[in-house]
Each structure stands twice: as structure tokens, then as C-alpha cells.
C-alpha positions in Angstrom: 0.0 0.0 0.0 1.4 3.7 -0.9 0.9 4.5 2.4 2.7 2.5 4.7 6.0 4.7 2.3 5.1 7.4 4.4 5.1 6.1 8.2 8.7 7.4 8.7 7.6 11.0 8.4 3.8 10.6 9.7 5.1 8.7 13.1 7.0 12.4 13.6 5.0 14.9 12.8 2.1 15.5 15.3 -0.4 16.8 13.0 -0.5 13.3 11.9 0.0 11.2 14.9 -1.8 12.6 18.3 0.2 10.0 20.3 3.6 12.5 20.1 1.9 15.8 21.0 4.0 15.9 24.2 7.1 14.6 22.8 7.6 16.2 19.0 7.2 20.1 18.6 6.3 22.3 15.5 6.8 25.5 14.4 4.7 27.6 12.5 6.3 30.3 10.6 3.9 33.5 9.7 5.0 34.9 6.1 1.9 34.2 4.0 -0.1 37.2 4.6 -2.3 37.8 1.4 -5.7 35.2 0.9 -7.3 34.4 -2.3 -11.0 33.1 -1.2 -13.0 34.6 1.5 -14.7 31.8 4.1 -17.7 33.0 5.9 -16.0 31.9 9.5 -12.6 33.2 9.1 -11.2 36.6 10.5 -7.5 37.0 10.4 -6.0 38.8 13.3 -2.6 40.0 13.0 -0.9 42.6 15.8 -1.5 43.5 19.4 -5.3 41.9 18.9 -3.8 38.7 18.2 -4.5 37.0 21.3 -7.0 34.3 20.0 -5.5 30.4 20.2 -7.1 29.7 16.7 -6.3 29.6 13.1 -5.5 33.2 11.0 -3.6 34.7 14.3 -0.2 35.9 14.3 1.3 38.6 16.8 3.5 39.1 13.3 4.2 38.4 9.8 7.8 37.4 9.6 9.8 38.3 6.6 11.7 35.4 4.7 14.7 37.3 5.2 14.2 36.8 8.7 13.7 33.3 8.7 16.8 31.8 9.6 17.9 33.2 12.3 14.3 32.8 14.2 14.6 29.3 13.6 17.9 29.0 14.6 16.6 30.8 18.1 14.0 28.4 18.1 15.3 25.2 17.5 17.9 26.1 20.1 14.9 27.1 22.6 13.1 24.1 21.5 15.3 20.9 20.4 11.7 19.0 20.3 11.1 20.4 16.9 11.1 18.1 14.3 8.3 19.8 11.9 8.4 23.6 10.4 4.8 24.1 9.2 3.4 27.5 6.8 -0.2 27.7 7.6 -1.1 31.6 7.1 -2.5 33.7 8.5 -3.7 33.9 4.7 -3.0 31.0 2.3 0.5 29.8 1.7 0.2 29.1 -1.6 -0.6 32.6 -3.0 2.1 34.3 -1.4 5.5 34.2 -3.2 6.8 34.1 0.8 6.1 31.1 1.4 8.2 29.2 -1.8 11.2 31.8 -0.6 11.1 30.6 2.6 10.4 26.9 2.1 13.9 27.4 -0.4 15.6 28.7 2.8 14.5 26.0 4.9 15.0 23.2 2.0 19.1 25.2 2.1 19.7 25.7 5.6 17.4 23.3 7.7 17.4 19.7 5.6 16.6 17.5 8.6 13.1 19.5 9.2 9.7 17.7 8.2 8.5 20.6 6.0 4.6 21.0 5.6 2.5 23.5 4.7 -1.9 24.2 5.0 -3.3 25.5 2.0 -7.2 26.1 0.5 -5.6 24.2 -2.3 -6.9 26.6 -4.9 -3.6 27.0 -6.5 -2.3 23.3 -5.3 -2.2 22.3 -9.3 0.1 25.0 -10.3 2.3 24.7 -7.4 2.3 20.7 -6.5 5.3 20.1 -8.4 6.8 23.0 -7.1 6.2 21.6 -3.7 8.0 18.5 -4.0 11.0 19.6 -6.0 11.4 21.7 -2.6 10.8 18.4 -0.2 7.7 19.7 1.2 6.5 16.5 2.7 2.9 17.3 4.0 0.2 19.2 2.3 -3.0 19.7 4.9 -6.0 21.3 2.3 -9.1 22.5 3.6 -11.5 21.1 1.9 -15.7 21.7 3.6 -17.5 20.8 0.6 -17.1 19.2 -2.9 -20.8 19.9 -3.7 -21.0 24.1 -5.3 -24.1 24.1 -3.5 -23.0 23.4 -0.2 -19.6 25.5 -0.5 -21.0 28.6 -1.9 -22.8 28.7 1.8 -19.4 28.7 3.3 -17.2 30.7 0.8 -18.2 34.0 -0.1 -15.9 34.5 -3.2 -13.0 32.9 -4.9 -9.8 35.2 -6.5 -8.7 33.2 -9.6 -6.4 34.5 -12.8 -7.0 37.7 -11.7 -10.8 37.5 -11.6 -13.2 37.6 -8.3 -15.8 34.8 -8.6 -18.8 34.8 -6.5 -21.6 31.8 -5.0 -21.3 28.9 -6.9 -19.2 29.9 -9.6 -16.3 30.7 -7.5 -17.3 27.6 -5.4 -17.0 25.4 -8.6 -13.7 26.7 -9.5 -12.4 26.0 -5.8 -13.8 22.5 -5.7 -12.2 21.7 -9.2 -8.8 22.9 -8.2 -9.1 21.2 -4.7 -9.8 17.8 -6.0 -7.2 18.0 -9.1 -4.5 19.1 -7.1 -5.0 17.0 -4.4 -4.8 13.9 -6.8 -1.5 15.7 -8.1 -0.1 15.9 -5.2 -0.9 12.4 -4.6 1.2 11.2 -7.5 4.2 13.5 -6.4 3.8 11.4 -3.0 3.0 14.4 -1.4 1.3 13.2 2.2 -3.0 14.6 2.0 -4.3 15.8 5.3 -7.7 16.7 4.2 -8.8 19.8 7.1 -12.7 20.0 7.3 -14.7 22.2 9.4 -17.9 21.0 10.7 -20.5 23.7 10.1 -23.9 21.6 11.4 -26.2 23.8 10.0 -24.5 24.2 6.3 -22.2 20.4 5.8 -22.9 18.5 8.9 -24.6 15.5 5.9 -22.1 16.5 4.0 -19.0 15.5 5.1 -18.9 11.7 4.8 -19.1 12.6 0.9 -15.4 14.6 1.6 -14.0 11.1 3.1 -15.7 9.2 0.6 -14.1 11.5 -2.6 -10.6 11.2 -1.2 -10.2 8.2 0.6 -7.9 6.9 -2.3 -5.9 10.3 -2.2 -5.6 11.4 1.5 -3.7 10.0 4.2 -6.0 11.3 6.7 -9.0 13.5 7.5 -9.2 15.8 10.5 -13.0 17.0 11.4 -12.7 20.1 13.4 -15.6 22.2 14.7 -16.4 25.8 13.7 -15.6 28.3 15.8 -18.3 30.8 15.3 -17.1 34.1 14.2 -17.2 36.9 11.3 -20.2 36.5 9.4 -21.1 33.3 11.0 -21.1 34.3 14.5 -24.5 33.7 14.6 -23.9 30.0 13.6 -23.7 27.5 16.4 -20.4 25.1 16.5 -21.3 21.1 16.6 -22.3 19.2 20.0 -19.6 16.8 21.0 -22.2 14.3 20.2 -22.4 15.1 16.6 -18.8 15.8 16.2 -18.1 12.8 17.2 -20.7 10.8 14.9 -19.7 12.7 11.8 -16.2 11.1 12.6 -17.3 8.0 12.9 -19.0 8.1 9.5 -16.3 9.3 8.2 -14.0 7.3 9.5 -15.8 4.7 7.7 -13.9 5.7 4.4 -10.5 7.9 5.4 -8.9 7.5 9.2 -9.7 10.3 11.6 -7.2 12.6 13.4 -9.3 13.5 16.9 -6.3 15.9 18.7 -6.0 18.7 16.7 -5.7 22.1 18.5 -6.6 24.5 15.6 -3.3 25.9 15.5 -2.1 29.7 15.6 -0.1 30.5 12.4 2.7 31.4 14.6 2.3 28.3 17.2 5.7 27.5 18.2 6.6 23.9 20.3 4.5 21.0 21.6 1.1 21.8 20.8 0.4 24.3 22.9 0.8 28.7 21.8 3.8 30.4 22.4 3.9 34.2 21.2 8.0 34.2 20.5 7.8 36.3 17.4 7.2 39.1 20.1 10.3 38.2 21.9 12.1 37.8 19.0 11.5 41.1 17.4 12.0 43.2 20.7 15.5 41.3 20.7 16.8 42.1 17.1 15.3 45.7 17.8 13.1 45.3 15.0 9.4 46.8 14.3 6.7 44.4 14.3 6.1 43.6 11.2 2.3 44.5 11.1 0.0 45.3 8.6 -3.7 46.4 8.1 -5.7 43.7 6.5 -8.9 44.2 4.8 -11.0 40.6 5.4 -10.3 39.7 1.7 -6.6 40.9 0.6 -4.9 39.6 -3.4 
């Protein structure tokens, strides 16, 4: 089986295995800024208001040029790390950050499990891209593969240049999710399909995600919404229901049950750490901060 290739990296890396939380640390490094769809339940919070434990918060966005000696700080801080993760606060594949810094890391930091967390909208332009830098785990949100469902959750979609709106834009973001994801696949790139459980909107839905990649990912992680921006009105899952759309699921792609919903800048075992502030107060450098609108390209 394809899989069983991978268990060297998946037995390490705690996004993939819960029984290492307290034993194998991560860091998340915050350069991808800019975000090319906008989800109903997202808000990115970047600067002193980044105080959440969720994902789309950084204290900072940290600057590839910047990259190796905060590592180098942080690996000596942390000798647990064994995994250096891009997961926002925007999407790492639309911002040319994220391939400079993976290039650093590739250079300078060979024996790190590189991953990164994408919408996977651009995942068949940049799959290859990926692997030719030894990226070894792609997590892609993925909360519908039926337009009708998805144009509930994402408002638009920026593609070529173009903003596409309801089911159009959710058409496109399907197509690219599911052909990129099979891509990747082939490039033996490791699928960690990320779904959140909106029980209102996909709650029905979701077995249909597991059912549609079960040949492609390695494993799904269901994770509950977390109510805010314009669905702060929308209620998260019961633990009852979370726990049977898992079990449906798991009927078709293996469940990951211990995820934490990460900060983008979540340094260590899986708990927050806010070092970027540290850091930058250190090197007397500015916070790298900027004003976001909710939908930036």
C-alpha cells in the first residue's frame, strides 16, 4: 500500500499522529499574509489583537529574510522540533513568501519535516513546485465538494486575476481542490484533508469529503467551527455530533481526533507560544504588522 512509504515522516510529525503531542514540537512560521478566497467563518487577526488560540492569528508576519535566524533561536529554545509548518494567517500558496522561505529551509534546515496548509486553490500549479522543494505534507481545507454546499461557506474565490462569486467561485475552488490534491498524490506528497464542521451548512455533507478522497488522503481531521465573522450567529457542533460525523467518516479515510486548531505562529509541543514578540523586541526590529482588509490579493 502507498501509504505504509510514508510512516517514517507521519510517526513524527504531530499533526498526523496525536500520540507524540508531548514529545515532537512544531513551528509555524507566519509569512503568508495575502488570501485568495474569503470563508464565511474566518477573521485574520494580526498585531497587538492577536491574542486568540485559533487559526488566522499571528502577533506578526515574519519576513523570509528573517527566517533563519528565528529558527535557529527556536530550535535552540526548542530541540523538540522536528516539523516547520506554513499555515497563514492567509493562504501559503498565493504568497511568493512562502516558496522563498520553504527554499531557505529546503538550504539551511534539511533535517526538518517541511509541511504547509493550503485552501488548495492553487495546489495544481504549485504541486510540483512543492516536491521539487521536499515539502512532505500538504493539509488542504476542503468543507465541501458539492458548489451548493460551498457557496454557503465561501463568499468569493480570486482566480487569474478574476473575483468569482456563489457557486461559480465555489465550482472553480472545488475543481482545483480535487485535481491538485490527486496531483499531489502522485508526487507522494502526504493529503491531510482539514474539514470544518458547520452543522447547519455540511454536517450530511461531510462523509461525501471522506468518501471522494479516501484513495488520495492520508487522513481526514474534522474540526468544529468556531463561530465568528459572518457566522457568529452559527452554532459550532455538540460533541455528540462531532463525534458521529467522525465515525461516518472514518468509515472511508482514518480520523485525526487531537488537533488544536493551530495559531499560524504556534511554536513547540502543541500548545501557543507568542516568541515572534520576543524575538522582534530582541533584534530591535518593528513588528512587522500590517492592516488587513478581510479579503486581501
Amino acid at each position: 500500500m502507498k501509504m505504509s512509504k510514508f510512516a517514517h515522516i507521519t510517526k513524527i510529525h504531530p499533526c498526523f499522529n496525536e500520540k507524540i503531542h508531548d514529545k515532537v514540537g512544531r513551528i509555524h512560521l507566519p509569512v503568508a499574509l495575502k488570501c485568495n478566497i474569503a470563508c464565511k467563518f474566518c477573521r485574520r487577526s494580526i498585531g497587538k489583537e492577536a491574542c486568540e488560540q485559533r487559526p488566522g492569528v499571528a502577533r506578526a508576519i515574519l519576513k523570509p529574510e528573517d527566517v533563519e535566524s528565528y529558527l535557529k533561536r527556536m530550535l535552540d529554545k526548542y530541540p523538540n522540533i522536528k516539523v516547520v509548518g506554513i499555515a497563514g494567517p492567509g493562504d501559503s500558496l498565493f504568497n511568493k513568501e512562502t516558496f522563498e522561505t520553504l527554499k531557505i529551509i529546503d538550504e539551511k534546515f534539511p533535517n526538518l519535516i517541511k509541511c504547509i496548509s493550503t485552501n488548495g486553490l492553487l495546489l495544481p500549479k504549485y504541486y510540483k513546485t512543492l516536491a521539487d522543494l521536499n515539502v512532505k505534507t500538504v493539509t488542504v481545507t476542503v468543507n465541501a465538494i458539492n458548489p451548493e454546499i460551498l457557496k454557503e461557506i465561501v463568499e468569493r474565490v480570486y482566480y487569474n486575476k478574476k473575483i468569482y462569486k456563489g457557486i461559480e467561485g465555489a465550482e472553480i475552488l472545488i475543481k482545483n481542490q480535487l485535481e491538485g490534491i490527486r496531483k499531489a498524490y502522485d508526487e507522494d506528497l502526504i493529503i491531510k484533508i482539514n474539514t470544518v464542521l458547520i452543522p447547519e451548512i455540511n454536517k450530511e455533507h461531510v462523509v461525501e469529503i471522506a468518501k471522494e478522497l479516501k484513495d488520495y488522503a492520508y487522513i481526514q481531521n474534522i474540526i468544529p467551527l468556531i463561530p465568528l465573522y459572518k457566522m457568529k450567529n452559527y452554532r459550532p457542533p455538540t460533541c455528540e455530533e462531532l463525534k458521529k460525523v467522525r465515525e461516518e467518516a472514518e468509515k472511508y479515510l482514518p480520523q485525526f481526533r487531537a488537533c488544536a486548531q493551530c495559531r499560524a505562529d504556534a511554536v513547540g509541543l502543541i500548545k501557543e507560544k507568542e516568541e515572534l514578540k520576543n524575538y522582534f523586541k530582541e533584534q530591535n526590529k518593528e513588528l512587522d504588522v500590517f492592516e488587513i482588509k478581510h479579503f486581501s490579493h
